[in-house]
C-alpha positions, 0 to 999 in steps of 0.5 A: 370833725370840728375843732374847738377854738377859743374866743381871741378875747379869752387867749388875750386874757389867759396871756395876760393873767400868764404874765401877771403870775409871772411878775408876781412870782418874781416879785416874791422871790425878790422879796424873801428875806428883805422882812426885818427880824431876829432871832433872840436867846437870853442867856443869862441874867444877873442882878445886882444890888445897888441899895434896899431900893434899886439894883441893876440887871446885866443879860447877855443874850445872843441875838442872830438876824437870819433876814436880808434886811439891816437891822438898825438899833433905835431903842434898848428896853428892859422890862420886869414883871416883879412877883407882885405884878408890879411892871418896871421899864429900867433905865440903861446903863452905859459901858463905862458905868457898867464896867466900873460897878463889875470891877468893884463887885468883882463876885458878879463877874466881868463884862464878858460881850460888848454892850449893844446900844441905841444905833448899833446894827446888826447885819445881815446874816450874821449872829453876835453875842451881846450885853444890856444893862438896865437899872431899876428902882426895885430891891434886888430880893423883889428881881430875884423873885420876878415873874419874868423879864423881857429885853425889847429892841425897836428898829429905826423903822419901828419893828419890835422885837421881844425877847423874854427870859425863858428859863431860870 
């Protein structure tokens, strides 16, 4: 009876692919969760005259980082579509603005999170509720009537996130 043997060569190249799906498997396992990426619900926007041409948007949105990763708040943009198809990045609103406008326009209602603002950062796994403001040179009957907003948060290493208003 004769056994079959296999090629020295063939043994030497089977351990070594042995090996390599071996580093490569550890290698993936090492990497999960380290991609950058939130999770992001706007919870509700309201709009603010400030005149017949401009107004503020205030959204309070809860944002959740499921990864391993950092993630570290480079820019803050707010962008509305008008119902004419018009598209208008808003400029932001710092805290202090923002909470002298409410005081004074006390039917908006308060601040009720702290703001996010370039350079926060929101670790890993973990879920916060936040506030941005953005104002616009668009009337507040034309944010009311927007076809949508979108709220975008760029990480210092360049990722972009979009969040858009699901329901109204």
């Amino acid at each position: 009876m004769m056994m079959f043997s296999a090629p020295p060569l063939a043994k030497y190249i089977g351990i070594g692919l042995g090996i390599t799906l071996l580093i490569g498997g550890i290698g993936f396992l090492l990497n999960t969760n380290s991609q950058v990426r939130l999770d992001a619900e706007i919870l509700k926007v309201r709009s603010i005259p400030a005149d017949d041409a401009a107004s503020l948007a205030v959204v309070d949105f809860r944002v959740k980082n499921p990864s391993g990763a950092l993630f570290q708040l480079k820019k803050v943009t707010l962008v509305v579509t008008t119902a004419a198809g018009q598209v208008v990045e808003g400029l932001p609103v710092a805290q202090m603005d923002l909470d002298r406008v409410l005081a004074y326009h006390k039917v908006y209602g308060p601040r009720y999170t702290e703001m996010l603002k370039e350079r926060d950062r929101i670790r890993p796994k973990t879920q916060e509720d936040r506030t941005v403001a953005g104002s616009f040179s668009i009337s507040d009957r034309d944010m009311q009537s927007r076809k949508s907003l979108v709220l975008k948060l760029q990480d210092a290493d360049g990722v972009v996130i979009e969040i858009p208003e699901t329901a109204r």
